[in-house]
N, C-alpha and C positions, 0 to 999 in steps of 0.2 A: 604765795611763796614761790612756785613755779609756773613760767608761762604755758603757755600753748604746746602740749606734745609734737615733735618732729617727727614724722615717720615716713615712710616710705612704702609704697602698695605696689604687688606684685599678684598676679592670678586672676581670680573671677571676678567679674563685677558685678555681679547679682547681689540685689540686696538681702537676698535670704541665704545667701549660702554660707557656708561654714565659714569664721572668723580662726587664721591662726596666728598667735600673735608672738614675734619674735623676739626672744632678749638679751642682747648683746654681753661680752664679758665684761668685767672694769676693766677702761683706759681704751674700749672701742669705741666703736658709734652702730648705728643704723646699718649704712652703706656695706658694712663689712659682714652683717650675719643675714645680708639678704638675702645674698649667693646662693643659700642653706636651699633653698626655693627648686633652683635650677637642677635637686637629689631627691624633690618629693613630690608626691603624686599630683595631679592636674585638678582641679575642682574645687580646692579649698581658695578663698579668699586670704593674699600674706599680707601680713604688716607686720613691717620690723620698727620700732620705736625707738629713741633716743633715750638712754638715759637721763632723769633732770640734775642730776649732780655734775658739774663741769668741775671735773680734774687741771684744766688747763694744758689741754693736747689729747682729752678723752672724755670719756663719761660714765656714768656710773649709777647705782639704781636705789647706793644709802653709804652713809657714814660707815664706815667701819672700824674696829678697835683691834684688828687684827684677821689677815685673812679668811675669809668664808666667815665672821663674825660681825655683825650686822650692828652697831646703834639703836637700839629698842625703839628711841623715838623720832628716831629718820627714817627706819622702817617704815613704822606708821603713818609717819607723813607722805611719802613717797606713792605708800600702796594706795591711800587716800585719794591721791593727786591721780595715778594709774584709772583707779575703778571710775573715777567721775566723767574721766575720756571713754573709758569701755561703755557704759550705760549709754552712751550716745551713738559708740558706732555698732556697741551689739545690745540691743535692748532684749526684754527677757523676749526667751521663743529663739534666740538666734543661737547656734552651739558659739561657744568658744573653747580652742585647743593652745594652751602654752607652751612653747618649747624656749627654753633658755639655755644658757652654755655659760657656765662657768659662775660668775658674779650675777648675771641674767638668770642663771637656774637657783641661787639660792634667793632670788626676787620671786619668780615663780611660788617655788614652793612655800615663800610667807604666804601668797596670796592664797594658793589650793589651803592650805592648812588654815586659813583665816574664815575663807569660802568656799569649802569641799565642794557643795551642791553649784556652784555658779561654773565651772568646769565640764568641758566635755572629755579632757585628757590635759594631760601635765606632762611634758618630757623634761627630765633634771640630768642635764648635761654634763660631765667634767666637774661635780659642782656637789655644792651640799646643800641639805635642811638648814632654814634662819634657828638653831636650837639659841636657845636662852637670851631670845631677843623679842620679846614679848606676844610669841604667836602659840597658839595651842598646840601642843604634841603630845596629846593624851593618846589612851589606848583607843583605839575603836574612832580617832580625830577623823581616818579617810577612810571608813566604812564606805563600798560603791564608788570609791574614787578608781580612775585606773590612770596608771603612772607607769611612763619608760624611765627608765635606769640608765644613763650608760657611765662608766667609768673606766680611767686607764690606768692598768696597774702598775704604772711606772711612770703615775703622776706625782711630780714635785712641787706642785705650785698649789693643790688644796691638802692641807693639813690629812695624814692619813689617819686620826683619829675621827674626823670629821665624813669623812669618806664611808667609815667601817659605821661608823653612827649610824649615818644615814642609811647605810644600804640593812641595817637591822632592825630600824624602826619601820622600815617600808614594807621588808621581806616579815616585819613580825605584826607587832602588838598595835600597828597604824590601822591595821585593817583591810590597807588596798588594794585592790591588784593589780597587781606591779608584771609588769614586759622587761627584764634586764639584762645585762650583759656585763663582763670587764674583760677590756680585751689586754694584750700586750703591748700597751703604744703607753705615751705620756701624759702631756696635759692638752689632748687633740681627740680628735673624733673616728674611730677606725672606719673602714669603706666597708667591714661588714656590719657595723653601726647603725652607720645610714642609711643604709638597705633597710634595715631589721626598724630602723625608724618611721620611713615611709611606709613599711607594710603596718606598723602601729596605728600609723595617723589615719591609711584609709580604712578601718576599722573601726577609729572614732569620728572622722566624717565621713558616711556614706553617700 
């Protein structure tokens, strides 16, 4: 159904060192949340990937029926296509870290919620939980999982019931532990974010 992942590789080239994998918003690409790279720490191995959905002038990570709401079975097909590339470039034994932003974080978080244990860390950016789109969000789903947070409280562009969701199942009955923040900015990433993101990451890749 989809070709060959596009990505783009930034950092170590060891082949044992930490995998983090980057996930762009809808209507981005690769090229543009590689940058992210250039605000976090040295060591980890990047790869930013393409969406497989072509918007026609973007790209995208699944169908959606309404903002931050995800097609249950494009979901699935998507994360499908995702995990079959990951198995080959981090086989088990190798960490892998997610960080998404926006449309890419609510891809992330299907995936950690799908596969709590195949994660080393999840950052859900500007962005919400795939809720009601065919992925587990029981209590106790990200037992040992550890998850950054970050949100902007004067984001207009993800639903703020989806926003306050997320930031409750994560902060409660998911289990996780959760790194977060909401700063005073919109639908963007604050520069004490970032910060507080990199000290995340090298945490979860030492």
């Amino acid at each position: 159904m989809f070709g060959e992942p596009v990505v783009g590789w930034r950092g170590s080239g060891d082949p044992l060192a930490p995998v983090v994998v980057l996930l762009h918003g809808r209507g981005s690409h690769e090229a543009e949340v590689i940058g992210l790279v250039d605000h976090l720490p040295s060591g980890p191995a990047y790869v930013a990937v393409r969406g497989p959905v072509d918007l026609g002038g973007g790209y995208a990570w699944f169908e959606n029926k309404g903002i931050g709401r995800p097609v249950a079975s494009s979901l699935a097909a998507t994360m499908g296509w995702f995990r079959s590339w990951l198995d080959v470039v981090a086989p088990d034994g190798r960490p892998v870290v997610l960080i998404g932003f926006s449309g890419g974080a609510a891809f992330a978080g299907g995936l950690l919620l799908d596969s709590p244990s195949r994660y080393a860390g999840t950052a859900v950016l500007c962005g919400t939980l795939p809720f009601d789109a065919g992925v587990p969000v029981a209590p106790g789903q990200l037992e040992g999982a550890s998850v950054f947070v970050a949100q902007g409280a004067m984001d207009q562009v993800i639903p703020a019931e989806l926003q306050d969701r997320t930031w409750k199942y994560l902060h409660g009955e998911s289990g996780a532990s959760v790194v977060s923040r909401r700063d005073p900015v919109g639908h963007e990433l604050a520069a004490e974010a970032v910060v507080h993101l990199g000290e995340w990451l090298s945490s979860r890749t030492p």
